[in-house]
N, C-alpha and C positions, 0 to 999 in steps of 0.2 A: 430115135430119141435116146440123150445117152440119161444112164441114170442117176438122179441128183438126190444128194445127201438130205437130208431131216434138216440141217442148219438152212441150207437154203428155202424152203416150202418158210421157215421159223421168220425168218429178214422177210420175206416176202410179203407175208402177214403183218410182219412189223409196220413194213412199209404200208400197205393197204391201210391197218390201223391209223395211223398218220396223218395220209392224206385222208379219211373222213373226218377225222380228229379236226384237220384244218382247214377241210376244206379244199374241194378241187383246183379252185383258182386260187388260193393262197399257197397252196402243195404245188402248181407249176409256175408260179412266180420265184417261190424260194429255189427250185429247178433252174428258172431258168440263167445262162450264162454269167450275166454283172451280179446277178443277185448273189447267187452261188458263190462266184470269188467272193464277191465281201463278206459274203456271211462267214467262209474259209478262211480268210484271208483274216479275219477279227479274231476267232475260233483261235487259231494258232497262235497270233501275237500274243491271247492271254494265259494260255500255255505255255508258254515254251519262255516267253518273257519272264513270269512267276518262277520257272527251275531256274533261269538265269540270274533270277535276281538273290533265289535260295541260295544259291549253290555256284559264282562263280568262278571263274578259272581264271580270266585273268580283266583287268577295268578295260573299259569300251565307253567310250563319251558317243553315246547313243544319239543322243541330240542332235552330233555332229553327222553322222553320217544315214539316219533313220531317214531322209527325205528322198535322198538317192537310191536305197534302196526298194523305196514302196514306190518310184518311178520305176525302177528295172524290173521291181514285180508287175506293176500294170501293164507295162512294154511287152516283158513274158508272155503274158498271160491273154493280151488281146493282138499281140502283134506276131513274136517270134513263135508261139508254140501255133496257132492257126495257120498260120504261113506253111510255115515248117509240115506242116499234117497235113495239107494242097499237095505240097512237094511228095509226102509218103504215098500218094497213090500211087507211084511210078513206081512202087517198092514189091516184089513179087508176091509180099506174107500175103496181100490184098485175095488174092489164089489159094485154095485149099493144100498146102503142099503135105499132108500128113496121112498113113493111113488111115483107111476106113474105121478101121478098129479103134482107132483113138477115140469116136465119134463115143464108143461103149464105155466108155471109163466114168467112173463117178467123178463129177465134178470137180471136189476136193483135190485129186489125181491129179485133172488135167491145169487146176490152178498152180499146184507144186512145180508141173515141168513148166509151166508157163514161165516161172519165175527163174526157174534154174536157166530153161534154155534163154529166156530176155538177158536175163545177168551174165551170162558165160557173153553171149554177144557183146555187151555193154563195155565188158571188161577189154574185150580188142581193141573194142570201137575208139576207146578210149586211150591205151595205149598206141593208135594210130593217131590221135590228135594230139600224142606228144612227139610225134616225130617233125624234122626237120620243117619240113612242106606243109604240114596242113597244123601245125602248131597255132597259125594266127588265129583260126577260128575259133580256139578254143582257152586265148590266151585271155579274152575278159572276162572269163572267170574264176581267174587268177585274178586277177586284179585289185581285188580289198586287200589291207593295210591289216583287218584282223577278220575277226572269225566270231561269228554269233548267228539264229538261227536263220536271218535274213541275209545272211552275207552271201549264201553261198545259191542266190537265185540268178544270176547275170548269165547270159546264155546269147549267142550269136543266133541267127536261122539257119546259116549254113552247120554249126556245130550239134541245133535240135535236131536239124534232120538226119544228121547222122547217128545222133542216139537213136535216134525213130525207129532205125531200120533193124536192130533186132528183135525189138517190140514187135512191129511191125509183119517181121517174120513169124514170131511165135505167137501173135495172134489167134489166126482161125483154132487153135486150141479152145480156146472162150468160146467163140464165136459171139460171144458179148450177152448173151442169155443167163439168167435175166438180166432183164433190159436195167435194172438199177445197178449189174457190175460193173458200168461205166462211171459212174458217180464213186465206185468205191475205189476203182484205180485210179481215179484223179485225186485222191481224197489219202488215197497210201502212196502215191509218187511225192505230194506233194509235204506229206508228213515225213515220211521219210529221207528224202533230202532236207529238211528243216533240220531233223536229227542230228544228222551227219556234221551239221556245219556250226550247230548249237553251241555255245560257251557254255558246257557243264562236261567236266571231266572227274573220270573216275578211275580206280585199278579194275578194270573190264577185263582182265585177259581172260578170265573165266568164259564170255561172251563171245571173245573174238575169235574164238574156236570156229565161231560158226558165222557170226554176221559183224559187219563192218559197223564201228562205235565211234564216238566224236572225236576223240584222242587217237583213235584209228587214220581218222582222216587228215586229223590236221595235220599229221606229217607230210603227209601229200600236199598239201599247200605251203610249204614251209619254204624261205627262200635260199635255207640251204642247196647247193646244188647235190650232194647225196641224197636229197631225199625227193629231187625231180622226181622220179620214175620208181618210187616206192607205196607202197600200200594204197596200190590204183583201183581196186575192189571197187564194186556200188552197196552191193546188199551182203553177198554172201563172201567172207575170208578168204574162203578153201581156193581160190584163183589166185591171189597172190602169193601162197603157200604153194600150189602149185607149177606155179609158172615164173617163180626165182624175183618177184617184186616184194616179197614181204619186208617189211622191217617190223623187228618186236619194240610197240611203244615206251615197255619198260627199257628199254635200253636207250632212250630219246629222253633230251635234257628237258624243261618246261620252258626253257627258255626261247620258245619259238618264235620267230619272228613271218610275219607272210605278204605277200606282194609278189610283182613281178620287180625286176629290175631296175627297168628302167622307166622313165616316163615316155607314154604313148601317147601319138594324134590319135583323137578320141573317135572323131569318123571311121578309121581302118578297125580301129580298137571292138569296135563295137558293132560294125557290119562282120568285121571276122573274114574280111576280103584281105 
């Protein structure tokens, strides 16, 4: 048994506190699946809506497009990411592939390389579904016109499962003990890409040193063709600084525009076939 940090025993207790607080069967209702998204799914909108509406970058007729997006979330969320996660048992991470010794690391540790090693993978996976061949599956999520927190949830099944698989890999690290760190990586993936795609921009470069920021990304979406295959990052910078994809924001006009090109049949578009 590897040995776990003070924070964790700390959540633990949190959690127990909770669920008496509320009760066993209110405490696995809120757990379970539909609940969970909506109460998330609410959670976010009122966040992340409020910085947007403090602080935005550029107008979005919300109205217009808020309905298709909270279908592509529900789609996500009950269709492509379960689907998609059937498909990741094929994937080897399912297999212990790590030494022993890892097993001894405190927690804390093994959540850090968790992240490093998912993200280094993410970052390939990703610049392989901008090439040539496998571009379609991953071309509706390009496909919003702008950028705010919800824009950026459109996801094929064939393009989830390929994010999966270095997650997936770097997995047995966790080994998902405790059992509520499942709840907190659905909970930090899902915040997290919210982030990235948010209509609130700032001079971050301070930040981008190390982890990937809203003006970070949006050049990645941008329908310039210089900035196809620029600042492809998920979480952490240092990969596209590394590996010759960065572009420095400050040096990016605000005058961005985003989309894909051209107009798609929405069937291919969206199966990612």
């Amino acid at each position: 048994m590897s040995q776990q940090p003070v924070f964790v025993f700390g959540v633990r207790s949190v959690m127990s506190r909770i669920e008496v607080f509320l009760g066993s069967s209110l405490f696995n209702v809120l757990l379970s699946p539909v609940v969970f998204f909506l109460v998330l799914l609410l959670g976010r909108a009122v966040f992340f809506t409020t910085l947007e509406y403090i602080r935005p970058t550029r107008v979005i007729a919300h109205r217009a497009v808020v309905f298709n997006d909270l279908v592509a979330s529900l789609a996500y969320a009950f269709i492509v990411f379960p689907f998609a996660a059937k498909l990741s048992r094929f994937v080897p991470g399912h297999h212990h592939l790590f030494p022993a010794a890892v097993d001894k690391l405190p927690l804390y540790i093994k959540i850090i390389l968790y992240l490093i090693l998912a993200d280094f993978g993410h970052y390939w996976i990703h610049r392989l579904m901008h090439t040539k061949y496998v571009w379609r599956v991953h071309k509706w999520h390009h496909s919003p016109s702008y950028m705010y927190w919800l824009g950026g949830v459109r996801a094929t099944i064939p393009q989830q499962f390929l994010v999966n698989i270095p997650y997936v890999i770097a997995l047995p690290l966790l080994d998902i003990s405790p059992w509520w760190f499942g709840v907190v990586l659905a909970v930090f993936n899902a915040v997290q890409n919210d982030w990235m795609h948010m209509n609130v921009t700032w001079r971050s470069s301070w930040l981008e040193w190390v982890f990937v920021t809203p003006r970070y990304h949006h050049i990645h979406h941008s329908t310039d063709p210089k900035h196809y295959l620029a600042n492809m990052s998920n979480l952490f910078s240092v990969w596209d600084r590394l590996f010759g994809t960065y572009l420095n924001p400050d040096g990016v006009g605000s005058g961005l525009t985003f989309g894909i090109p051209a107009k798609e049949n929405p069937i291919p578009l969206v199966s990612g076939i």
